[in-house]
C-alpha positions as CSV (number, residue, x, y, z in Angstrom):
1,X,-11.7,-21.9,8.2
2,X,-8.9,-23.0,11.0
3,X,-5.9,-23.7,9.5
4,X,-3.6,-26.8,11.0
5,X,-1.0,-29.0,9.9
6,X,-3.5,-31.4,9.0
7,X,-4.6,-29.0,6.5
8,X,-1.1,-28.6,4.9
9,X,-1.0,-32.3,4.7
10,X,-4.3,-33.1,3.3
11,X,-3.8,-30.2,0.6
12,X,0.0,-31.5,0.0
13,X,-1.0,-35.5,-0.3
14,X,-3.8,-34.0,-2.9
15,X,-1.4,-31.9,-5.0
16,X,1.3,-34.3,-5.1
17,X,-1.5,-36.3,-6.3
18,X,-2.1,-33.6,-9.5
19,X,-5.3,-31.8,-7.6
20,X,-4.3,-28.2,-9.5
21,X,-6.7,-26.7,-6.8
22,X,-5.2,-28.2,-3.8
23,X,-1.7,-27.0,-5.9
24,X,-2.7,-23.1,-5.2
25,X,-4.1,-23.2,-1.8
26,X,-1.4,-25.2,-0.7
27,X,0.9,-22.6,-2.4
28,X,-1.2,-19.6,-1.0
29,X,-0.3,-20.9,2.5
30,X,2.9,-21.2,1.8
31,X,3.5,-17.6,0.6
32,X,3.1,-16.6,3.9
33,X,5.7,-18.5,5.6
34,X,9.3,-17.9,5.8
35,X,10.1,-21.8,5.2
36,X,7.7,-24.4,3.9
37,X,6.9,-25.9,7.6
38,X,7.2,-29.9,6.6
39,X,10.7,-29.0,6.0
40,X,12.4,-26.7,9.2
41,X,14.8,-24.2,7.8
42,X,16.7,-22.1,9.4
43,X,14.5,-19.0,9.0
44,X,16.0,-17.6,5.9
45,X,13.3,-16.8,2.8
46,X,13.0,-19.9,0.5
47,X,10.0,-18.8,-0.8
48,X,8.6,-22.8,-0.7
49,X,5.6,-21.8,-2.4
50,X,6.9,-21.7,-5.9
51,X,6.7,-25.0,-7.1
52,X,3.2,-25.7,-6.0
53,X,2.2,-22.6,-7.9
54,X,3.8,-23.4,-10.9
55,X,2.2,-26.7,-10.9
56,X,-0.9,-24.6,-10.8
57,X,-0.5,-22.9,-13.1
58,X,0.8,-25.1,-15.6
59,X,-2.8,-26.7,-15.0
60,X,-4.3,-24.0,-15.5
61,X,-2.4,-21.5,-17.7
62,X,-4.9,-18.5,-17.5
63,X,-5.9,-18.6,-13.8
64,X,-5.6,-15.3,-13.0
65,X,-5.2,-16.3,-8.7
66,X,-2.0,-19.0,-10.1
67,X,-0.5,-16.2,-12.0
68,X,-1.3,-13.6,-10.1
69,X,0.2,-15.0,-6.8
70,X,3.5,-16.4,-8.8
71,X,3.7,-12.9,-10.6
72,X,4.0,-11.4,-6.8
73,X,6.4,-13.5,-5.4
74,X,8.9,-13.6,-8.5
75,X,8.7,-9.9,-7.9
76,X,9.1,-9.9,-4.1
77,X,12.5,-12.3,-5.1
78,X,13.3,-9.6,-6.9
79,X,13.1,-7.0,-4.3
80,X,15.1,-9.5,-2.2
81,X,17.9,-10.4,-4.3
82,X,19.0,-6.9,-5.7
83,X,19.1,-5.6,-1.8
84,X,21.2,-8.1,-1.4
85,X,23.6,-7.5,-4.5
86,X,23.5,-3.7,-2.6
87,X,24.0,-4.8,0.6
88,X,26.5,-8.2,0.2
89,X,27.2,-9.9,-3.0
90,X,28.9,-12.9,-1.9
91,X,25.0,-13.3,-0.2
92,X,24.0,-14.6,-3.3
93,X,26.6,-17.2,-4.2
94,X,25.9,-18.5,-0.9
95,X,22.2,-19.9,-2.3
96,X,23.5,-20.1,-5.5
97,X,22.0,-17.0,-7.3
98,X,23.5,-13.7,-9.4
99,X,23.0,-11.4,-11.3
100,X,21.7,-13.4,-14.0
101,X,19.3,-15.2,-12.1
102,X,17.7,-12.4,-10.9
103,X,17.3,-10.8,-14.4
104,X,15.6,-13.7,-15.4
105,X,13.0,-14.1,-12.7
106,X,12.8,-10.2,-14.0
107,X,11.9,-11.4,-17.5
108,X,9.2,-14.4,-16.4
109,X,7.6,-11.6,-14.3
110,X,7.1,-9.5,-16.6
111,X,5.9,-12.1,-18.7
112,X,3.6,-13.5,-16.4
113,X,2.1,-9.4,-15.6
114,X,1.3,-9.5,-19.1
115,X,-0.4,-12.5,-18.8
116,X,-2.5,-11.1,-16.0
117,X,-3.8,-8.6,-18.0
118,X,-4.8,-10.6,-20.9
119,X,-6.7,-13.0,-18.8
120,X,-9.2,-10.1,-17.5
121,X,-8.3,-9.6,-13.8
122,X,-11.6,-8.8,-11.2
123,X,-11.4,-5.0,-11.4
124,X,-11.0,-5.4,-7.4
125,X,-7.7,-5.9,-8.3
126,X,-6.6,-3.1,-10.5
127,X,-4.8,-1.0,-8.2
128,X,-2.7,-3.8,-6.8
129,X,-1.8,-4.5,-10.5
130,X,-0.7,-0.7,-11.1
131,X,1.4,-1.0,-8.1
132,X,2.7,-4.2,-9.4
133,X,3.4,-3.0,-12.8
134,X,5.8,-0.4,-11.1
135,X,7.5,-2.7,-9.0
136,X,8.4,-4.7,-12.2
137,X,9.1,-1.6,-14.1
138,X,6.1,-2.4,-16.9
139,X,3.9,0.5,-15.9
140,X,3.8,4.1,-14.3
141,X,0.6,4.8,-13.5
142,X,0.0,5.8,-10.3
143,X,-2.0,3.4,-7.7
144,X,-5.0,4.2,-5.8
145,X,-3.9,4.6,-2.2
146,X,-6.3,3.5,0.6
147,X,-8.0,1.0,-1.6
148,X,-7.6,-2.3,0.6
149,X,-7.9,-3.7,3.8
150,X,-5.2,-6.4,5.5
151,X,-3.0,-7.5,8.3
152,X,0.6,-6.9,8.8
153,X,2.7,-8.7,11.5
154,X,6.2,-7.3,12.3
155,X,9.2,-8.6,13.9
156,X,12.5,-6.6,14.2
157,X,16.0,-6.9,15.6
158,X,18.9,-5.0,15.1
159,X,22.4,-6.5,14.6
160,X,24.7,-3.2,14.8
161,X,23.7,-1.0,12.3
162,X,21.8,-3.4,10.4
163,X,18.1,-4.3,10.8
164,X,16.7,-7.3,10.7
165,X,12.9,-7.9,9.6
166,X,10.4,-10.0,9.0
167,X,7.0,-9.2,7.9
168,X,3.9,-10.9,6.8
169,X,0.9,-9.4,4.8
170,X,-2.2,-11.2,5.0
171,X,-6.2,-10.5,4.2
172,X,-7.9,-13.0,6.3
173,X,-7.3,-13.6,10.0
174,X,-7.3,-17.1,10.4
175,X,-4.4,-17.4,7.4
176,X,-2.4,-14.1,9.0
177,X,-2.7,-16.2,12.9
178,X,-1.2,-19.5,11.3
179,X,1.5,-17.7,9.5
180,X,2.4,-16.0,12.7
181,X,2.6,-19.2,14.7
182,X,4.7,-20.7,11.8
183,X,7.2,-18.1,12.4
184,X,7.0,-17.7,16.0
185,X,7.7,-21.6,16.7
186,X,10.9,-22.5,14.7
187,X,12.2,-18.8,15.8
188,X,11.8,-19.5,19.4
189,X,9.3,-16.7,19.7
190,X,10.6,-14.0,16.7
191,X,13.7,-12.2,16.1
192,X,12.9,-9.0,18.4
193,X,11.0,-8.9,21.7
194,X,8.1,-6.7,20.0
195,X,6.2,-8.4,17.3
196,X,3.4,-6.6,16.2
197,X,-0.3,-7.1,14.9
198,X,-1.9,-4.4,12.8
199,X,-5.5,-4.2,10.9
200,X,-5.9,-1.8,8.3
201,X,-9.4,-1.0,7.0
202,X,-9.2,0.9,3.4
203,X,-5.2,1.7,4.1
204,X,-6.1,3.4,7.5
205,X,-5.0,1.7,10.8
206,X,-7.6,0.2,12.9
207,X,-5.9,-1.5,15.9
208,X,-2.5,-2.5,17.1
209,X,-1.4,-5.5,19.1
210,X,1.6,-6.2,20.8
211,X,2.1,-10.3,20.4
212,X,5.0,-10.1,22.8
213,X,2.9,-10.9,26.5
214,X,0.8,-13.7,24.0
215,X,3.6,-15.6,23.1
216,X,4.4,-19.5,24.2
217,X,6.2,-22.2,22.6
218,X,3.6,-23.2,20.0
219,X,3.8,-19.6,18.5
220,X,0.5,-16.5,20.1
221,X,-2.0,-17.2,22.6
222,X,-4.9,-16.6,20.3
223,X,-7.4,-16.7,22.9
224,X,-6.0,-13.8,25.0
225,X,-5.2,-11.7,21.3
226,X,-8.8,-10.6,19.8
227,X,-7.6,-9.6,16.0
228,X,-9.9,-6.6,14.9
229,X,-12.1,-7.7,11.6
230,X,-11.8,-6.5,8.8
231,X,-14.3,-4.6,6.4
232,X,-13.7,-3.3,3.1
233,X,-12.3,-4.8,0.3
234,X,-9.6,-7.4,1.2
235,X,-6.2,-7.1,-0.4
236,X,-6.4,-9.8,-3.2
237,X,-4.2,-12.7,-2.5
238,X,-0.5,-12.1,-4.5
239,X,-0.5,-8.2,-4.7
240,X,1.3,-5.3,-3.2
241,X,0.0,-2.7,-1.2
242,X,0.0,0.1,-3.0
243,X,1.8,3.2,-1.5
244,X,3.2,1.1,1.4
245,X,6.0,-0.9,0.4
246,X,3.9,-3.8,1.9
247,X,3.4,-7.5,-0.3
248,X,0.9,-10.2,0.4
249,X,2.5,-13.1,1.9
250,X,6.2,-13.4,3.5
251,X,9.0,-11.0,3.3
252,X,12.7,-10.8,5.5
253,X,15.2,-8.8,4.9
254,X,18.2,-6.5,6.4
255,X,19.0,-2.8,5.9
């Protein structure tokens, strides 16, 4: 299905309105997106997603796709949060976060894994969980490599010695093309001058695009840009990849 801002709207208006389904899929979208797009940011990870998918899930307390995809982005947070404690410290009391905060998203994550795993996950999903479990620190066995098949576009720029990223996971082309144009328009076309497009089939590399010749103001030229399909089983929505330090949705950072 296209996805446009009347979409976002209609699925907002419906949420707002106590829809719990229109709550996740408007949250889903959102995971992908640096900044929730009705309200321009300046680029920075908000992660805008978080209340519609609590609203979900407080719906619904034992849908696994709520919990799942909340479970994922309280651990990407995490990720985010303790690089920057490594990298910059004062980082954090710019947005109003520390050490405390991040130990307890580190607790409600944990929390919420478990209850993943007591509401019987689709066994498609099981080596996303075991990577997940690791992330979190709540499990060490090992995930099965080369399970699932997704997108990944990348945008780089180097201040100095310090690189700048932003990447964004996806496992169906029309959500991974509308989160690259929501990321591509407010940025002015990226951060670096060679975004990328890549298709993995079962973890192996199927095609590479370079979105730099497709870009314009209102984010790629889809028409000139054919996005290989995808076959395999699709990375479920919320998960990690295992073995690739990739995450469904959104993620920036520096190094």
């Amino acid at each position: 299905m296209t996805i446009a801002d009347e979409t976002l709207t209609r699925l907002r208006i419906a949420a707002a309105a106590g829809d719990a389904q229109a709550a996740l899929r408007l949250g889903r979208l959102l995971c992908l997106t640096a900044a929730d797009p009705a309200e321009p940011g300046d680029g920075e990870p908000t992660w805008p997603e978080e209340p519609w998918l609590r609203a979900a899930l407080e719906a619904h307390p034992d849908d696994v796709a709520a919990l799942t995809l909340l479970t994922g982005r309280l651990a990407q947070q995490i990720s985010y949060w303790e690089a920057c404690l490594d990298m910059n410290p004062d980082v954090m009391k710019w947005y109003g976060e520390d050490e405390s905060t991040v130990e307890r998203r580190r607790i409600e994550a944990e929390q919420l894994y478990a209850r993943i795993r007591a509401a019987g996950p689709d066994r498609h999903a099981e080596a996303g969980l075991d990577e997940l479990a690791v992330l979190l620190g709540v499990g060490d066995k090992p995930a099965a490599e080369g399970t699932y098949s997704f997108y990944v576009m990348e945008d780089e720029a180097w201040g100095g010695s310090v690189r700048h990223s932003a990447t964004i996971v996806a496992s169906d082309a029309d959500e991974i093309r509308w989160a690259s144009d929501k990321w591509f328009t407010p940025t002015k076309g990226g951060i670096g001058s060679e975004p990328t497009l890549t298709a993995y089939v079962d973890g192996a590399e199927v095609g590479s695009l370079d979105l730099g010749p497709h870009l314009a103001d209102g984010g790629v030229d889809w028409g000139a840009v054919a996005v290989p399909a995808l076959s395999g089983a699709r990375l479920p929505v919320g998960l990690p990849v295992p073995g690739r330090g990739l995450h469904y949705g959104f993620a920036g950072g520096a190094e």
